[in-house]
C-alpha positions in Angstrom: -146.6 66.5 -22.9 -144.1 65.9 -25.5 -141.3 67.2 -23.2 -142.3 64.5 -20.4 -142.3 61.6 -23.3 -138.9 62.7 -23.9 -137.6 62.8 -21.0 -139.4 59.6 -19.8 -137.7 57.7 -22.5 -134.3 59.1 -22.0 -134.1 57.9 -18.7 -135.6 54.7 -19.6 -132.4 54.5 -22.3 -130.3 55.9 -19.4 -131.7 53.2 -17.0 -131.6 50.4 -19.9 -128.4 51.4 -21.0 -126.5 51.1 -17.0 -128.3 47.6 -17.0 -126.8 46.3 -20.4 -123.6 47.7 -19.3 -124.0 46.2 -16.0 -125.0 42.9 -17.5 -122.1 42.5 -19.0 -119.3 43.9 -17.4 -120.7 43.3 -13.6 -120.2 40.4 -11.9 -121.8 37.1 -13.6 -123.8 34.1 -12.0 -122.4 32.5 -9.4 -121.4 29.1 -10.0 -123.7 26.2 -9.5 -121.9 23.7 -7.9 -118.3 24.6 -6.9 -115.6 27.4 -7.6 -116.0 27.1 -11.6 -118.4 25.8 -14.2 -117.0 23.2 -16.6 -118.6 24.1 -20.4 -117.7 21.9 -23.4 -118.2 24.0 -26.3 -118.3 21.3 -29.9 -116.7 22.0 -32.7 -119.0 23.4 -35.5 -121.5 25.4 -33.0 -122.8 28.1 -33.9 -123.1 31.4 -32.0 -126.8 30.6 -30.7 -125.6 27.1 -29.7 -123.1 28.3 -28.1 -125.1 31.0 -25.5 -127.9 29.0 -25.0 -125.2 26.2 -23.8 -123.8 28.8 -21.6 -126.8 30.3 -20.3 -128.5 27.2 -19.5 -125.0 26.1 -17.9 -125.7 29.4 -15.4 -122.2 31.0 -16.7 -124.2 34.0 -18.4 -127.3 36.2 -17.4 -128.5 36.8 -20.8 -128.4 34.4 -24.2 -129.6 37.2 -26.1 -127.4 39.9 -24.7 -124.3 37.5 -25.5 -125.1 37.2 -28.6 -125.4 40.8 -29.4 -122.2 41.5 -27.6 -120.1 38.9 -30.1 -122.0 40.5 -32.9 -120.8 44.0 -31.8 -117.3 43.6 -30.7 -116.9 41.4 -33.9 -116.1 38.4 -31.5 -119.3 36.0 -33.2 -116.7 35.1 -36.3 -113.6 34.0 -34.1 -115.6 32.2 -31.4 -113.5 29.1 -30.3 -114.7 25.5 -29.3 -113.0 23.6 -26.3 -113.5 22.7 -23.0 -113.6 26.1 -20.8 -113.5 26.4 -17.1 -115.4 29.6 -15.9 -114.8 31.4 -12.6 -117.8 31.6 -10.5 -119.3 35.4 -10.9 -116.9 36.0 -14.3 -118.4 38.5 -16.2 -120.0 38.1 -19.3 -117.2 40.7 -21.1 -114.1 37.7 -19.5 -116.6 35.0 -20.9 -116.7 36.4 -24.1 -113.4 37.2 -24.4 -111.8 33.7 -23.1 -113.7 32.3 -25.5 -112.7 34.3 -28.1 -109.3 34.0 -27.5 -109.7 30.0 -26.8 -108.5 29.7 -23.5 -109.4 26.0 -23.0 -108.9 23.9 -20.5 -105.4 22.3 -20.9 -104.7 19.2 -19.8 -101.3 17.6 -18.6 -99.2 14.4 -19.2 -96.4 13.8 -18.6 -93.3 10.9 -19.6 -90.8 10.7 -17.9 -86.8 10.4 -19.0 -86.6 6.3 -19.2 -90.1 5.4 -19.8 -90.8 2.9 -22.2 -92.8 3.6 -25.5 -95.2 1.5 -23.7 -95.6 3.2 -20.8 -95.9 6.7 -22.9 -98.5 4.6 -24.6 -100.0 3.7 -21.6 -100.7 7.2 -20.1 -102.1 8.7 -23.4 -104.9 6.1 -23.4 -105.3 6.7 -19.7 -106.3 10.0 -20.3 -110.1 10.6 -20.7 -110.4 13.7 -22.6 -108.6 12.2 -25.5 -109.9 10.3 -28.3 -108.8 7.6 -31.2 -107.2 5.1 -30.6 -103.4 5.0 -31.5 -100.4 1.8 -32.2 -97.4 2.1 -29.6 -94.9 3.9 -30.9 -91.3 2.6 -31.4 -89.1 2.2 -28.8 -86.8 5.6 -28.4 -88.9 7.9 -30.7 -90.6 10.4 -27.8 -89.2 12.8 -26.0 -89.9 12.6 -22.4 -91.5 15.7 -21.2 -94.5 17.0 -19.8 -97.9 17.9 -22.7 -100.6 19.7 -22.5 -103.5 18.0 -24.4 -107.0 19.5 -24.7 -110.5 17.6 -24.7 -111.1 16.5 -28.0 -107.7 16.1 -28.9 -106.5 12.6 -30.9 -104.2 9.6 -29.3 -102.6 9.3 -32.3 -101.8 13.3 -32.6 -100.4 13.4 -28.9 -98.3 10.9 -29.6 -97.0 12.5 -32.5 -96.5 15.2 -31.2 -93.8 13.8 -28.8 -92.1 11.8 -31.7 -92.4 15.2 -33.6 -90.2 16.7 -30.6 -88.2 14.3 -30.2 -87.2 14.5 -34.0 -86.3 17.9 -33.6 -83.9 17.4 -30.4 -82.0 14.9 -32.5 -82.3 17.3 -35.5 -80.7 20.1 -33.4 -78.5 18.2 -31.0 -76.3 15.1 -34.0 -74.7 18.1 -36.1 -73.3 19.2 -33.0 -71.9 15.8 -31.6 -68.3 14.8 -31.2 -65.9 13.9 -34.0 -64.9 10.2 -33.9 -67.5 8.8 -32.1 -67.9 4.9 -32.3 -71.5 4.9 -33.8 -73.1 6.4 -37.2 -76.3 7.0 -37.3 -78.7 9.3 -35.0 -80.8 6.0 -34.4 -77.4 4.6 -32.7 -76.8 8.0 -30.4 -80.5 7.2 -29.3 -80.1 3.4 -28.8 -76.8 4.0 -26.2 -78.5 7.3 -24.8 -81.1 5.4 -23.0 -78.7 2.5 -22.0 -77.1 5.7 -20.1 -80.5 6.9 -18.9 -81.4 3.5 -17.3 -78.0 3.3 -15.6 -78.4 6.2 -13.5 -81.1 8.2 -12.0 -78.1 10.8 -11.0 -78.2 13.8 -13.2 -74.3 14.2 -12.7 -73.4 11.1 -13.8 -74.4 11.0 -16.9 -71.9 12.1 -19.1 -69.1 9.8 -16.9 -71.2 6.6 -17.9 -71.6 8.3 -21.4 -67.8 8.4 -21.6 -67.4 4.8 -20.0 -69.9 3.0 -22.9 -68.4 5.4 -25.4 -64.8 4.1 -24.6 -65.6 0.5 -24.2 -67.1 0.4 -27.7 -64.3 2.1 -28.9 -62.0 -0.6 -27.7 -64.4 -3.4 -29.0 -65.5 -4.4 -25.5 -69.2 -5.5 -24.6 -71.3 -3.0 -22.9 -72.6 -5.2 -20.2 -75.5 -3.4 -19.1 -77.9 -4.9 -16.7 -80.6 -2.4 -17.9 -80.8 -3.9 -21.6 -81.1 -7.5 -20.5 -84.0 -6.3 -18.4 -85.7 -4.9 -21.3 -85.2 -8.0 -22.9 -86.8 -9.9 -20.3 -89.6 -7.7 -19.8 -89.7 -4.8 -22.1 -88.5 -2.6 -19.8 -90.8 -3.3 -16.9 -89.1 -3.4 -13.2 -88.4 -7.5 -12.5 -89.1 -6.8 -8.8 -85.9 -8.7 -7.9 -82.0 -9.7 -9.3 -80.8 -10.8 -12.5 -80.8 -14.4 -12.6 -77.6 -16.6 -13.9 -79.5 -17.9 -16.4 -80.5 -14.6 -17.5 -77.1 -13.5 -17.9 -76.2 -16.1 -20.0 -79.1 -16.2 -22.5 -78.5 -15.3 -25.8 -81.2 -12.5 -26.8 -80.6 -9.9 -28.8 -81.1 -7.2 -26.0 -78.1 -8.9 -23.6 -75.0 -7.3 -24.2 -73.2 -9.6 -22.1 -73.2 -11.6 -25.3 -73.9 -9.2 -28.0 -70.9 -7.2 -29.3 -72.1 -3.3 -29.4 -75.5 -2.4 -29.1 -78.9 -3.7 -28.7 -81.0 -3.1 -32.0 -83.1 -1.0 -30.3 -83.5 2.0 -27.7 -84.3 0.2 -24.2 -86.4 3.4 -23.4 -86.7 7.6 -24.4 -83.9 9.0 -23.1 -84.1 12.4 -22.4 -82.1 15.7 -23.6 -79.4 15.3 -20.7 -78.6 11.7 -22.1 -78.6 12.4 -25.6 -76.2 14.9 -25.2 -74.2 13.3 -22.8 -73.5 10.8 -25.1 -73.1 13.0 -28.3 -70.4 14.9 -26.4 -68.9 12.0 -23.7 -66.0 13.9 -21.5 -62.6 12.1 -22.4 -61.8 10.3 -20.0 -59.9 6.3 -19.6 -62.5 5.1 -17.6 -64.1 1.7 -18.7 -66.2 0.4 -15.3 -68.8 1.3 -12.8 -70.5 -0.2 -10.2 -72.9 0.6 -8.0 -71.4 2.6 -4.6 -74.4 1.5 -2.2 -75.5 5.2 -2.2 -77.3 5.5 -5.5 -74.6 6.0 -7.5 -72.1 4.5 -9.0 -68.1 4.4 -8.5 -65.7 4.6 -11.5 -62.6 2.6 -12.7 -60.3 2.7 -15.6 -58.6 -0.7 -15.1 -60.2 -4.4 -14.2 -57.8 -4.7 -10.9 -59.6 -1.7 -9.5 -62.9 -2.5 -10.6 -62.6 -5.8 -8.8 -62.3 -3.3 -5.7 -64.8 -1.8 -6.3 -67.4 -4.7 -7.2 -65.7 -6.6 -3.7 -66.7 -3.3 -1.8 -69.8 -3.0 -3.3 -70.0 -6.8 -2.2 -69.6 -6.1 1.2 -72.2 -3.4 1.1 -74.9 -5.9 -0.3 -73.9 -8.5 2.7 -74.0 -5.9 5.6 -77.7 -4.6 4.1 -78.5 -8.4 4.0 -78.0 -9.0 7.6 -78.8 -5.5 8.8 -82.8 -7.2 7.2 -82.3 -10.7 8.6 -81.6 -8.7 12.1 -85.0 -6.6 11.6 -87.0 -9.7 10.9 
């Protein structure tokens, strides 16, 4: 009689036993709605909060079986809140352990090289998992790049997080700059960087332009660069048509037409490329560009032949003109 007891309850533990293992290693629920279940886990929960959330979610079998798992495997101590995405049918062992680890749902934005501070601005309060609320930062102090954020996460953080970054470029990048160049301070190198970085959306063209401001200021000559008296028209925004005359000739402090060096400001966050283009400009004697009519720009290193070029670029502008009126 004993015997039978015995062996009656060790196949019950044998039995129990393949089902806990089962449980927890095996294949979990299957997803409710979709591919994956969305779980927001709150900072501060506690280990029961946190399995009756995810049971009652349909992401785990068992609450108290979770529980006694992170107990076990030491995991209850180091459990991690965030917003998790779980797989439908991921085990309770791949719950457990993203959790642990904090393998949160990461979400992305991105600024690009020659946004405004605005615009940066702009998509952090755009994004809804954020929170806070945050003042624009000032013009030229984030890096453009692409962030991963997390729910939960603070405006205010975000964005210094990219001013953070961008602080550390400059840090690494102004020891290493070019002896002699015609400005002092890292503020300047970031001011003339995103002049360059609106001037061209060329990659390879960057340092020439670089080297063009760089030499003009060295020979006391005005910058002239339509991109800053945009930003003092509109802060940067696209006009959605020419520079006017009047324009040209107002006296802000953002047109350098009539401002001797540069603008008190960034225009923009330039990026890397820019920054070090202008750090480390290629010598060169060149002093104008112009646009070519292909989206970039052609180079001169005396007025007579920029005159060609601007006539050219001239005729360009007159042939697209009618090639329109034609298509009308």
């Amino acid at each position: 009689m004993v015997g039978g007891v015995a062996v009656a309850l060790a196949a019950f533990l044998v039995v129990a036993g393949a089902w806990v293992t089962w449980t927890y290693r095996g294949p979990g629920p299957q997803a409710p709605r979709g591919a994956a279940t969305i779980v927001v886990l709150e900072r501060g929960s506690g280990l029961s909060q946190i399995a009756g959330e995810l049971a009652q979610a349909g992401v785990i079998k068992s609450k108290a079986l979770f529980m006694a798992a992170a107990r076990l495997t030491g995991a209850a101590a180091t459990l991690k809140a965030g917003e998790y995405e779980f797989r439908s049918g991921a085990s309770m062992a791949r719950v457990l352990d993203d959790i642990r680890a904090g393998r949160v749902v990461r979400h992305l934005i991105t600024v690009p090289e020659g946004w405004t501070s605005e615009m940066a601005w702009e998509a952090v309060q755009r994004q809804p998992v954020l929170t806070g609320v945050a003042p624009v930062p000032a013009e030229g102090a984030l890096l453009p790049d692409t962030y991963q954020v997390q729910r939960g996460d603070s405006r205010a953080a975000v964005l210094q997080r990219m001013a953070e970054a961008q602080d550390r470029l400059m840090a690494e990048l102004w020891p290493k700059r070019q002896p002699g160049l015609p400005f002092d301070t890292p503020e300047e190198a970031l001011t003339l960087a995103s002049i360059v970085e609106k001037e061209t959306g060329i990659a390879a063209e960057r340092p020439r332009i670089a080297a063009v401001f760089v030499n003009r200021l060295r020979q006391g000559m005005r910058l002239e660069s339509d991109p800053t008296i945009i930003y003092g028209i509109s802060r940067g925004r696209p006009l959605g048509r020419g520079i006017l005359a009047s324009e040209l000739a107002a006296a802000t402090p953002y047109n350098t037409y009539r401002i001797d060096g540069l603008p008190p400001t960034p225009i923009a966050n330039p990026g890397r490329a820019s920054i070090e283009a202008v750090l480390n400009p290629p010598r060169s004697t060149e002093l104008f560009f112009v646009a070519d009519g292909t989206g970039g720009h052609v180079f001169a290193s005396t007025f007579e032949e920029h005159q060609r070029n601007v006539a050219q670029w001239r005729r360009v502008e007159r042939e697209r003109a009618a090639q329109t009126g034609m298509g009308r």
